[in-house]
Backbone and ligand atoms as CSV (ligand in chain L), in Angstrom:
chain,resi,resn,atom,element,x,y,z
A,1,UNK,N,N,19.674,-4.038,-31.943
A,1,UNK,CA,C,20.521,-3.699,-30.793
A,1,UNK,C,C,20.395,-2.215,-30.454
A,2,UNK,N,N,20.391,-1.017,-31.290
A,2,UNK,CA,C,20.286,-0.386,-31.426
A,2,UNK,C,C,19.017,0.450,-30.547
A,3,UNK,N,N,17.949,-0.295,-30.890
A,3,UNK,CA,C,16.159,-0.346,-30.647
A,3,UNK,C,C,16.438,-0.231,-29.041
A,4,UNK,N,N,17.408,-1.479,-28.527
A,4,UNK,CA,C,17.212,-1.751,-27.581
A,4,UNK,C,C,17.897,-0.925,-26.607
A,5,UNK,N,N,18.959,-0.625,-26.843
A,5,UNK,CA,C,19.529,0.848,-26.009
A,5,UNK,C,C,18.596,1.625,-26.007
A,6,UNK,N,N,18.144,2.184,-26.994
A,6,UNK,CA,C,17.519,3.213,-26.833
A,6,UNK,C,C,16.422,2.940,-25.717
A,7,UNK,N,N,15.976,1.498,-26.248
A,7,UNK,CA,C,14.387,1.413,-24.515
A,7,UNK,C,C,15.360,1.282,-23.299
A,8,UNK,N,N,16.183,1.115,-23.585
A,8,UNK,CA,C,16.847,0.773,-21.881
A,8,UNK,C,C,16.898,2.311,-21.679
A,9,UNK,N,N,17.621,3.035,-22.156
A,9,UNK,CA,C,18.003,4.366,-22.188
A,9,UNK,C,C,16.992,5.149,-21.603
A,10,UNK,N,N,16.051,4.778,-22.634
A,10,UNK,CA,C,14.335,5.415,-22.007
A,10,UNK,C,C,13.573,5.220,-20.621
A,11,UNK,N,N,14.090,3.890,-20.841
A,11,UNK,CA,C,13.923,3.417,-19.130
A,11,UNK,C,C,14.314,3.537,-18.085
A,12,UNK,N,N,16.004,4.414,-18.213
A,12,UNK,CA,C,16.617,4.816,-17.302
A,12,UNK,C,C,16.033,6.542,-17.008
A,13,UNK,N,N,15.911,6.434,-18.040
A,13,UNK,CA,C,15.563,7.919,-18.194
A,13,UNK,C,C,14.183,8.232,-17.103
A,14,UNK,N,N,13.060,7.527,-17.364
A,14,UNK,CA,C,11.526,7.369,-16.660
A,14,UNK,C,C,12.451,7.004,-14.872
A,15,UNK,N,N,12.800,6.238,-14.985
A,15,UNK,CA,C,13.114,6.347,-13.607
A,15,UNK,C,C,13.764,7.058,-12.785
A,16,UNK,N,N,14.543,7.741,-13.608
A,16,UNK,CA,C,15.449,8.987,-12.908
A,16,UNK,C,C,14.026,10.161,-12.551
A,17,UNK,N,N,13.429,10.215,-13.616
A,17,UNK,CA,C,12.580,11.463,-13.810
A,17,UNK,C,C,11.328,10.940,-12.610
A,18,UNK,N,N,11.192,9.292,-12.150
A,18,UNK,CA,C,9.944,9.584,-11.563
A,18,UNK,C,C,10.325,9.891,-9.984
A,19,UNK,N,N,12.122,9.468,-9.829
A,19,UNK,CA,C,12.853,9.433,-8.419
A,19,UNK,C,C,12.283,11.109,-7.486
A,20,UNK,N,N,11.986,12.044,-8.491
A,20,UNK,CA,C,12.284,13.152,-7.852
A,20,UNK,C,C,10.337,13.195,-7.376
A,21,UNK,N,N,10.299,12.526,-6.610
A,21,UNK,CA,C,8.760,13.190,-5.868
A,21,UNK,C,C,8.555,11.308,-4.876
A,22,UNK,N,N,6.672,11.123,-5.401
A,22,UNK,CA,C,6.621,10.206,-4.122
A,22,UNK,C,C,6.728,8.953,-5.277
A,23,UNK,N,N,7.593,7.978,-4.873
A,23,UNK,CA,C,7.868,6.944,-5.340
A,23,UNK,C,C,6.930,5.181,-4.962
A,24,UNK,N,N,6.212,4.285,-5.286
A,24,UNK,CA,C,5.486,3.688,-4.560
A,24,UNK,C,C,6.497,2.187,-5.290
A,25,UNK,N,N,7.495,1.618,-3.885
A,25,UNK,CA,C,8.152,0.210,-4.644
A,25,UNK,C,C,7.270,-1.405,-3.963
A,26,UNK,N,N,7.167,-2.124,-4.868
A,26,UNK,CA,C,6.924,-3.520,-4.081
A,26,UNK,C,C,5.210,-3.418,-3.664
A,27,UNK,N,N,4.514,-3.195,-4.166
A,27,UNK,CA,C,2.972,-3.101,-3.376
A,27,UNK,C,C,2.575,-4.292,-3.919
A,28,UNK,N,N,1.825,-5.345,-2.553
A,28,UNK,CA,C,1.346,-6.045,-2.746
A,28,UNK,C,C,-0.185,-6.407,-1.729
A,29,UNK,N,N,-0.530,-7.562,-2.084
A,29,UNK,CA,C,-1.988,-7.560,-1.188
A,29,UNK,C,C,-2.085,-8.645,-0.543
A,30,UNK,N,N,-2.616,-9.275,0.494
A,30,UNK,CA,C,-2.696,-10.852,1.138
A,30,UNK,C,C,-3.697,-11.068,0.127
A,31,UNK,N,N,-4.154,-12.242,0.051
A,31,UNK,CA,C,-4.744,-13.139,-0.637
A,31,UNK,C,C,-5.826,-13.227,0.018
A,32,UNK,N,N,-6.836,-12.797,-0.265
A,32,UNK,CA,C,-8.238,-13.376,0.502
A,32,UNK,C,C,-9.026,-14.861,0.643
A,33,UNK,N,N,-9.868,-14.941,1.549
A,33,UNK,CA,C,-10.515,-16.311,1.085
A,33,UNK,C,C,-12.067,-15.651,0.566
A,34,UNK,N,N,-12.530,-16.392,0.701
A,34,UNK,CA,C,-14.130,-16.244,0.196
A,34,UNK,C,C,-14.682,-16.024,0.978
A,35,UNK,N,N,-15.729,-15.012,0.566
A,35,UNK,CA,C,-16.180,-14.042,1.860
A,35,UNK,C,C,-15.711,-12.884,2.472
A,36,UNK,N,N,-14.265,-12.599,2.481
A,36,UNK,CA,C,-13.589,-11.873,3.965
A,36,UNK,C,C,-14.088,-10.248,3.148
A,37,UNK,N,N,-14.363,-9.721,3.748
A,37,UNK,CA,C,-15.255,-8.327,3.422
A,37,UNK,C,C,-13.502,-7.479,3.370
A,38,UNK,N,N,-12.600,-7.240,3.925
A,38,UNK,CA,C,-11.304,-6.490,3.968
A,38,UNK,C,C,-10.273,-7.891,3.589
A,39,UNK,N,N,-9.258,-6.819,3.019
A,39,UNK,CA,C,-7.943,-7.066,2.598
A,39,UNK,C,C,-6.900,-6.322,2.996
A,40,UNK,N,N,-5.887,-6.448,3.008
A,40,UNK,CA,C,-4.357,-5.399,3.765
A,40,UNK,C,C,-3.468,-5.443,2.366
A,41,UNK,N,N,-3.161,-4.560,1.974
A,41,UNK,CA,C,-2.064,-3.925,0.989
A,41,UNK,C,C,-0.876,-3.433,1.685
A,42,UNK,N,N,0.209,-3.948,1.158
A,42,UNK,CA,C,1.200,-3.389,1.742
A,42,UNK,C,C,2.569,-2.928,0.831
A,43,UNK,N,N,3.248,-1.749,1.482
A,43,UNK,CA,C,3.933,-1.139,0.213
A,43,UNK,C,C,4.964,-0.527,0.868
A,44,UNK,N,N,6.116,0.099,0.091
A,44,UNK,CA,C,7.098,0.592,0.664
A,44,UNK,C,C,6.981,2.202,-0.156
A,45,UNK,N,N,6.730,3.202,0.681
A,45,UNK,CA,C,6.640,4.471,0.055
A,45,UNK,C,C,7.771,5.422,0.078
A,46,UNK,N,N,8.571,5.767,-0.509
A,46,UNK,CA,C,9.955,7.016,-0.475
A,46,UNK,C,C,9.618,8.642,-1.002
A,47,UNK,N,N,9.449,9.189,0.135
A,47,UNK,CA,C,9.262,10.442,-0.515
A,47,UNK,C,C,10.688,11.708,-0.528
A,48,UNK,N,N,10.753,11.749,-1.799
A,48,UNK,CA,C,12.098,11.819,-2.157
A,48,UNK,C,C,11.642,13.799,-2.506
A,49,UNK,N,N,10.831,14.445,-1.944
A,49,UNK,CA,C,10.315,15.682,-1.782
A,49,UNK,C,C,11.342,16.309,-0.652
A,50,UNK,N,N,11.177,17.574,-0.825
A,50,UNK,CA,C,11.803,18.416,0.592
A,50,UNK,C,C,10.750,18.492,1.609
A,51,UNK,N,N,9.358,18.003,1.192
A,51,UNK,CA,C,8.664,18.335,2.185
A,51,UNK,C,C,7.717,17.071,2.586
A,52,UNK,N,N,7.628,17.140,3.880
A,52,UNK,CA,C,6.320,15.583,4.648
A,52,UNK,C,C,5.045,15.537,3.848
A,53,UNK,N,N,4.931,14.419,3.477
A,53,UNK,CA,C,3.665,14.589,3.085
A,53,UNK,C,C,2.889,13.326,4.037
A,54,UNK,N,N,1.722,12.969,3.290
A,54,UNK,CA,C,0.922,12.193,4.181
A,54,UNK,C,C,0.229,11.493,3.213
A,55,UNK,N,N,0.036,9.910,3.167
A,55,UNK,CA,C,-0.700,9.208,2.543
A,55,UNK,C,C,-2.404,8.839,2.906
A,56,UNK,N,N,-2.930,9.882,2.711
A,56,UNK,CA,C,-4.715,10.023,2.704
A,56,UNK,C,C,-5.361,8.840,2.707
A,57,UNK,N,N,-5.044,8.126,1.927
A,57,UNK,CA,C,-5.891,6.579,1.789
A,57,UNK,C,C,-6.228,6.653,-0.176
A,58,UNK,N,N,-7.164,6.242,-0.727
A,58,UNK,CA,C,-7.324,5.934,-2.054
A,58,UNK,C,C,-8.708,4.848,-2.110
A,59,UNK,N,N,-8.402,4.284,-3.368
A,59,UNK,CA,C,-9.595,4.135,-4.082
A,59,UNK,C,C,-9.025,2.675,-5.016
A,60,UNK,N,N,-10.130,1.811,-4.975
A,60,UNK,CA,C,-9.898,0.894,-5.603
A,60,UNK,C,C,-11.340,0.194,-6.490
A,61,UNK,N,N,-10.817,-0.340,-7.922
A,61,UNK,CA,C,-12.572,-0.883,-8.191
A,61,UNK,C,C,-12.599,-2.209,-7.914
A,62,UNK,N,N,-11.852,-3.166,-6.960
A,62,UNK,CA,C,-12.130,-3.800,-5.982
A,62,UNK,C,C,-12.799,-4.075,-4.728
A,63,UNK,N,N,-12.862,-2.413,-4.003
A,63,UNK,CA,C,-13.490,-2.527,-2.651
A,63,UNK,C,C,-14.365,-0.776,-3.387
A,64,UNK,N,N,-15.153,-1.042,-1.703
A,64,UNK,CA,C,-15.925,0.253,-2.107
A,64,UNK,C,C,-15.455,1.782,-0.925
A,65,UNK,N,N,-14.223,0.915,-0.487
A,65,UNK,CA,C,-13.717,2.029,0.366
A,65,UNK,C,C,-12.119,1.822,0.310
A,66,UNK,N,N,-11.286,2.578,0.215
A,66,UNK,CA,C,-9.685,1.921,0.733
A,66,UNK,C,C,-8.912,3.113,1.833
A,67,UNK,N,N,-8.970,2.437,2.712
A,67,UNK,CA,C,-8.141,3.287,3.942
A,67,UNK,C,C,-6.798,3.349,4.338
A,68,UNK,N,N,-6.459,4.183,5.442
A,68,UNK,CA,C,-5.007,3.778,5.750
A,68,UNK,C,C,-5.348,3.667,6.947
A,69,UNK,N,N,-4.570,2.394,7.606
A,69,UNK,CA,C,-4.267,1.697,8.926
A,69,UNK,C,C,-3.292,1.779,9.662
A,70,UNK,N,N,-3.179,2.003,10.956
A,70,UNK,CA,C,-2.287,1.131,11.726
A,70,UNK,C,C,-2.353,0.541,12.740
A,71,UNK,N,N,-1.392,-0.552,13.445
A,71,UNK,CA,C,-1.825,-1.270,14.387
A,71,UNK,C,C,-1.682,0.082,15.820
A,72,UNK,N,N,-2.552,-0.593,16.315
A,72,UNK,CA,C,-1.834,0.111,17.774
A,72,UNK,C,C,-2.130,-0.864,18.887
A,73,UNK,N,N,-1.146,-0.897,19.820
A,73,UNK,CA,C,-1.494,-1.523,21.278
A,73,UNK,C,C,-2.796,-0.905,22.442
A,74,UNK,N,N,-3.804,-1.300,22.062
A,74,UNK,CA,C,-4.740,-1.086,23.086
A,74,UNK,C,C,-4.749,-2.274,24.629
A,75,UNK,N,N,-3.803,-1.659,25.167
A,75,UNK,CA,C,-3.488,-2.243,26.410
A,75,UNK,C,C,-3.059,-3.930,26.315
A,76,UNK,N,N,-2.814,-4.512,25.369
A,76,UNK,CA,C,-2.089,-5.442,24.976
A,76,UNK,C,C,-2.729,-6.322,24.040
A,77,UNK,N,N,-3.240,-5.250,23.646
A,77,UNK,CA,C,-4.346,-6.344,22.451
A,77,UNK,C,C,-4.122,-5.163,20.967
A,78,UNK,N,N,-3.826,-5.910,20.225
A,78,UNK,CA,C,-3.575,-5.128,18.864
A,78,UNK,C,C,-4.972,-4.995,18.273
A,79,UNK,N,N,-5.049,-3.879,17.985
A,79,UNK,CA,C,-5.955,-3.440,16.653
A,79,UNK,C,C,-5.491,-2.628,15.740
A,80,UNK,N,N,-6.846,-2.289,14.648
A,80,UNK,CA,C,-6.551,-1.919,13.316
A,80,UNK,C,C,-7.310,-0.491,13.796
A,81,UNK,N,N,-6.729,0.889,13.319
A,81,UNK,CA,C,-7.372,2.287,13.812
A,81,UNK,C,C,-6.697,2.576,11.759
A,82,UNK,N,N,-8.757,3.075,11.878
A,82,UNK,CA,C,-7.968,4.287,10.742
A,82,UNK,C,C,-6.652,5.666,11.247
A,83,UNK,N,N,-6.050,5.997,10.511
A,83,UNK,CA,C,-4.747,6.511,10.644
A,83,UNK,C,C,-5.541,8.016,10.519
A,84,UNK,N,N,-5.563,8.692,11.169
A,84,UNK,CA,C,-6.225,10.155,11.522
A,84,UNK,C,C,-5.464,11.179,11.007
A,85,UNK,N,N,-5.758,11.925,9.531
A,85,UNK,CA,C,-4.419,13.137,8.786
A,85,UNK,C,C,-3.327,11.710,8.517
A,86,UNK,N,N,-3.819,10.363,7.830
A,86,UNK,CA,C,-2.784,9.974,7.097
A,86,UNK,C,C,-1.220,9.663,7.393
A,87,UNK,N,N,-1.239,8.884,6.849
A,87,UNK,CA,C,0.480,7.836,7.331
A,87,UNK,C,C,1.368,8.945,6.764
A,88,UNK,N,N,2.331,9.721,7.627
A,88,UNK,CA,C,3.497,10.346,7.514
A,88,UNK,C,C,4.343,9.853,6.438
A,89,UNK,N,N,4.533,10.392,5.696
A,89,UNK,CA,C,5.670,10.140,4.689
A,89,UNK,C,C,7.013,11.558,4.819
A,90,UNK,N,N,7.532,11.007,5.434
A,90,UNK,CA,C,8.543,12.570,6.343
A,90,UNK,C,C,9.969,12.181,4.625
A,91,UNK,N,N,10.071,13.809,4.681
A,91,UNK,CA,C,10.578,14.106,3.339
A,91,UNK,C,C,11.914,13.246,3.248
A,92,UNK,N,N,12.467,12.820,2.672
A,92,UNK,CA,C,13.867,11.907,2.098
A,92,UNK,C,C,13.933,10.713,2.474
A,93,UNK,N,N,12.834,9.963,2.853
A,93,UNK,CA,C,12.797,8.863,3.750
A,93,UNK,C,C,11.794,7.746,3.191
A,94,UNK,N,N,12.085,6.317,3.538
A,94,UNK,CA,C,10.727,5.487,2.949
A,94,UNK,C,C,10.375,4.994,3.996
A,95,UNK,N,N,8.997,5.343,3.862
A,95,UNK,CA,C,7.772,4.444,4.910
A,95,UNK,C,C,7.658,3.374,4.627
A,96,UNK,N,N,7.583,2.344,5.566
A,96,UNK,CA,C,7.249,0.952,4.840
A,96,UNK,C,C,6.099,0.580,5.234
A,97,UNK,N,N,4.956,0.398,4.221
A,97,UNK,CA,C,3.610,-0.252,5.039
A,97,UNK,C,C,4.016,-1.907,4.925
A,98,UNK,N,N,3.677,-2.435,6.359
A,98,UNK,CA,C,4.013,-4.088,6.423
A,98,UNK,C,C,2.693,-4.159,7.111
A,99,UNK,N,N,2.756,-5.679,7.336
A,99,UNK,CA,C,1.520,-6.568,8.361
A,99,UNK,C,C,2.706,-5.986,9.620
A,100,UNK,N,N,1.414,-5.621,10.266
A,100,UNK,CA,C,1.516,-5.715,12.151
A,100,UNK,C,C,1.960,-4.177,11.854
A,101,UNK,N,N,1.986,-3.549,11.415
A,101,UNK,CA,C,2.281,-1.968,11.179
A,101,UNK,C,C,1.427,-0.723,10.480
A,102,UNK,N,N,1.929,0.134,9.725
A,102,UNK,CA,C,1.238,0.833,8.741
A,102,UNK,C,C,0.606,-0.152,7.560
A,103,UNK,N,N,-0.613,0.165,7.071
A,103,UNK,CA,C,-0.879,-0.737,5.755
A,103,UNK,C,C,-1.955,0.026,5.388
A,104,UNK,N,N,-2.384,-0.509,4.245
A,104,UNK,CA,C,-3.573,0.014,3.805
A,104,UNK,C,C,-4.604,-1.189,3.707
A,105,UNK,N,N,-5.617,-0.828,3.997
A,105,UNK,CA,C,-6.766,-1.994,3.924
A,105,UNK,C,C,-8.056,-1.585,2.928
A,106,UNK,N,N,-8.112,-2.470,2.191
A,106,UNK,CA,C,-9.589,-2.371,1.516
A,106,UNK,C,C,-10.808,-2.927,2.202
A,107,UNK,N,N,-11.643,-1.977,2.155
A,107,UNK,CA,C,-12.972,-2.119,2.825
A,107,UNK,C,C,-14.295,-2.513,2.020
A,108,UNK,N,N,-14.900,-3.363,2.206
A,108,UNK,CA,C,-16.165,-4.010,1.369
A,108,UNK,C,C,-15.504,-4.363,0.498
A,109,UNK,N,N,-14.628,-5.638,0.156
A,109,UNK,CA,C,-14.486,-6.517,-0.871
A,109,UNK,C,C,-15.139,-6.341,-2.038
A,110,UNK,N,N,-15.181,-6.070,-3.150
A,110,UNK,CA,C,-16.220,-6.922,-3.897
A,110,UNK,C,C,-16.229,-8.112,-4.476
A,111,UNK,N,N,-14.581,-8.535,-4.502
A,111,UNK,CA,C,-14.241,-9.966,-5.204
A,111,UNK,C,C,-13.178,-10.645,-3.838
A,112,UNK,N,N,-12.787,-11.940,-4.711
A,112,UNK,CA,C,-11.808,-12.574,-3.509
A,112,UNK,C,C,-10.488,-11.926,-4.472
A,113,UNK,N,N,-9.784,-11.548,-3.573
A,113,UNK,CA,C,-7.964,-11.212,-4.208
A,113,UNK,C,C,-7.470,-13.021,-3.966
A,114,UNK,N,N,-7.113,-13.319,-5.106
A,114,UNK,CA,C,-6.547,-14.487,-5.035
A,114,UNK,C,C,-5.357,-13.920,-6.115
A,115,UNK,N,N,-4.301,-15.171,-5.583
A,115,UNK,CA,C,-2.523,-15.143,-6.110
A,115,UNK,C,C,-2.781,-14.948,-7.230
A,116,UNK,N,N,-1.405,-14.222,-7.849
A,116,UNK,CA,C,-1.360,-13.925,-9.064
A,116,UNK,C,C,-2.888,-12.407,-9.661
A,117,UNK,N,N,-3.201,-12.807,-8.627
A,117,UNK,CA,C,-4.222,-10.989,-9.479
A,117,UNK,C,C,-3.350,-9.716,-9.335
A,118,UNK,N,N,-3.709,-8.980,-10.009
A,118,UNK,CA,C,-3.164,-7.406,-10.089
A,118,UNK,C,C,-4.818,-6.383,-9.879
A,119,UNK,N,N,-4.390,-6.041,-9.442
A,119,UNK,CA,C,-5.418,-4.836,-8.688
A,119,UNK,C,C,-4.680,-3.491,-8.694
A,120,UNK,N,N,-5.363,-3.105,-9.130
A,120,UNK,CA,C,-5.058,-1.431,-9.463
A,120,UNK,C,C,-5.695,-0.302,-8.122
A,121,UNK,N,N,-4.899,0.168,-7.490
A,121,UNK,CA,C,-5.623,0.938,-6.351
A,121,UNK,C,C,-4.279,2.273,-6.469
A,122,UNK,N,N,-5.746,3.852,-6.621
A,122,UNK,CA,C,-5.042,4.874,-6.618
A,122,UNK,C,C,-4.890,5.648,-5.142
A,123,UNK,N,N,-3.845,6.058,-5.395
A,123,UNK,CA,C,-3.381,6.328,-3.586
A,123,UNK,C,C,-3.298,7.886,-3.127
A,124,UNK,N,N,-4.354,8.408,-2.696
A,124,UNK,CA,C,-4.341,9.933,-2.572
A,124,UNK,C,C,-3.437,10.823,-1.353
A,125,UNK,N,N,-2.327,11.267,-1.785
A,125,UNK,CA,C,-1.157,12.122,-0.829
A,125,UNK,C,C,-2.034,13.494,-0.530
A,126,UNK,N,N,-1.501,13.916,0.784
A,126,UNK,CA,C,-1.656,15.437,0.767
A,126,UNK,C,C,-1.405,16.327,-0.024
A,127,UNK,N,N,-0.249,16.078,-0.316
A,127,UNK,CA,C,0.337,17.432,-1.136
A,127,UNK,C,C,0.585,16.906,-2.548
A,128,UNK,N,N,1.355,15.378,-2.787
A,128,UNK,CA,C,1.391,15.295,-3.972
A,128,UNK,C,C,0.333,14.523,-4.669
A,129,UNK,N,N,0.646,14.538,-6.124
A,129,UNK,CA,C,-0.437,14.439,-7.034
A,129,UNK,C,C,-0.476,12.411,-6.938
A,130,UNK,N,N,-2.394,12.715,-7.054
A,130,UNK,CA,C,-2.667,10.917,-6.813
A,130,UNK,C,C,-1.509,10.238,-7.560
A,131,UNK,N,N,-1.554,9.116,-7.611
A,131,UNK,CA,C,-1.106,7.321,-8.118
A,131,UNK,C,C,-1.591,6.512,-8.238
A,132,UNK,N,N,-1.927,5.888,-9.167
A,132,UNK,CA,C,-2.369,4.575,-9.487
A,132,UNK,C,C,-0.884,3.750,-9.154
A,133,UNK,N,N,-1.008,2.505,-8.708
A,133,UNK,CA,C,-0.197,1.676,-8.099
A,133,UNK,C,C,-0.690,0.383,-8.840
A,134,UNK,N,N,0.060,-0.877,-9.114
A,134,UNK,CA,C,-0.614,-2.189,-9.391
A,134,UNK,C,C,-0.129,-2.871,-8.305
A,135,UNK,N,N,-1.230,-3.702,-7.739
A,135,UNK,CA,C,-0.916,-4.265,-6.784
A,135,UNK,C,C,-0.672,-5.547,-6.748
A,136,UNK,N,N,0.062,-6.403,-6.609
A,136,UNK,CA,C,0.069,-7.879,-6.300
A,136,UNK,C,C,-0.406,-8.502,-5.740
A,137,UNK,N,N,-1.336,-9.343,-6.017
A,137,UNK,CA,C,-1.815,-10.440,-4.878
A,137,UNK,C,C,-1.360,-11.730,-4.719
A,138,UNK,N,N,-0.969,-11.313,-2.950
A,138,UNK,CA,C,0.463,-12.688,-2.852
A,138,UNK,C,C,0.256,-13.451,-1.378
A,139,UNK,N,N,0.136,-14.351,-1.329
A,139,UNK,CA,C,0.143,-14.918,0.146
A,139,UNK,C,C,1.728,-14.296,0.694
A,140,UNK,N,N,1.274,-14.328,2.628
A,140,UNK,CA,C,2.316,-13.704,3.092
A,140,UNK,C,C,3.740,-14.116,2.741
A,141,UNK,N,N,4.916,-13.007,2.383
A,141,UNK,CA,C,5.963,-13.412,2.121
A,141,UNK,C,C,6.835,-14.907,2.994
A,142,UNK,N,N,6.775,-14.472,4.304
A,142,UNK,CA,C,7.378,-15.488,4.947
A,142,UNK,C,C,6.153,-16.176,6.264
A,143,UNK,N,N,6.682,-17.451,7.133
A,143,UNK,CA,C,5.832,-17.404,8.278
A,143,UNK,C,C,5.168,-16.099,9.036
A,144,UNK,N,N,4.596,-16.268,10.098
A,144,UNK,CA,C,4.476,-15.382,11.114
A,144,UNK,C,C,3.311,-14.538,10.520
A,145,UNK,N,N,2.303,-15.313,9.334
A,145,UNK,CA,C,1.876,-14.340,8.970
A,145,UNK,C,C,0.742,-14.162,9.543
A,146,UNK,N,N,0.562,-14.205,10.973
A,146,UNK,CA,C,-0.518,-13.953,11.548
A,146,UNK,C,C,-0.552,-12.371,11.829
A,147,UNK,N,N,0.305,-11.659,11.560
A,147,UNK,CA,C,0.927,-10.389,12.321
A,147,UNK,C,C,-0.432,-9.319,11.504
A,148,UNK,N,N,-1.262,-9.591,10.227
A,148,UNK,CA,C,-2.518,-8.812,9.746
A,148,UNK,C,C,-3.836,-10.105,10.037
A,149,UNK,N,N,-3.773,-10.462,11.427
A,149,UNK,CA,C,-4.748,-11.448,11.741
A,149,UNK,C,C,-5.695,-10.542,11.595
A,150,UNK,N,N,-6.920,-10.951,10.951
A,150,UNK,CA,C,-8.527,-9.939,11.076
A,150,UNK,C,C,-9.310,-10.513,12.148
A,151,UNK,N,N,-8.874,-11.691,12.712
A,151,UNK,CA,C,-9.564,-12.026,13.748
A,151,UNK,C,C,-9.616,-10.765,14.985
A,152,UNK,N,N,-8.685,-10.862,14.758
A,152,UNK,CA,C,-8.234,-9.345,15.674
A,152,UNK,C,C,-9.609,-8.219,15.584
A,153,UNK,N,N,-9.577,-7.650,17.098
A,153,UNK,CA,C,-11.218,-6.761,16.704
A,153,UNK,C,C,-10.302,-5.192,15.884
A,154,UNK,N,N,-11.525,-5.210,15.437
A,154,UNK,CA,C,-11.606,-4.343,14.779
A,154,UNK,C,C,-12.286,-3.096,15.009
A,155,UNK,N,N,-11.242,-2.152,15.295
A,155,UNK,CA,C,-11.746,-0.780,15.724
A,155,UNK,C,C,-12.671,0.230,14.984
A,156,UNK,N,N,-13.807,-0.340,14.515
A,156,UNK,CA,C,-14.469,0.708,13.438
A,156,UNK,C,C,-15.712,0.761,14.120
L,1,CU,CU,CU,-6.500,-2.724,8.740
């Protein structure tokens, strides 16, 4: 019993201590099929800093590129634009990368992300120091999950 306070204790402790900078909660990945060269990661980021930072993009030994995305309306047709100086992470606040929004996408596949994998992808900030993240691979949470359609063209 004893043992076990103490890990809880410890555990409260790691989380207090990791609250004070950029925090990465909930990251997960769509599920690929076979073949699809990109994937979309999506995550909820809190940067609990006094100052904005910006999420650069990262690195995964899954793909041979990992970017940051967002949709934009090109005259009523959605696409995917790399994010130019990185997804804003404005200081005391959480960004949420979702489908149909901010996300991160892996580029050149090398495997299929199927359910239940964990994928490790490190996430490079402006100002603060990288992250390794584990990622989930999960079919979309609810319907509607057409909203990271790749059919969609693709602005590259
Ligand atoms: Cu994308």
């Amino acid at each position: 019993m004893k043992k076990l306070l103490g890990a809880l204790m410890l555990a409260a402790f790691c989380q207090s201590a990791a609250a004070a900078g950029i925090t990465v909660g909930q990251p997960w990945a769509r599920a690929t099929v076979e073949g699809m060269s990109m994937g979309g990661a999506f995550m909820n980021i809190k940067n609990d800093t006094a100052k904005d930072d910006f999420l650069l993009g990262g690195s995964s030994p899954v793909a041979d590129k990992v970017e940051v995305h967002s949709h934009v309306n090109d005259n009523g047709v959605m696409r995917m634009r790399e994010v130019a100086g990185g997804i804003p992470l404005k200081a005391g606040q959480t960004t949420e990368l979702k489908p149909g929004s901010y996300h991160i996408m892996f580029m050149g596949l090398k495997k299929q992300l199927k359910q239940g994998d964990k994928v490790p992808v490190t996430l490079q900030f402006k100002h603060a120091k990288p992250q390794t993240v584990t990622v989930d691979v999960n079919t979309a949470p609810k319907a509607g999950g057409n909203a990271h359609n790749h059919g969609v063209k693709h602005a590259h």
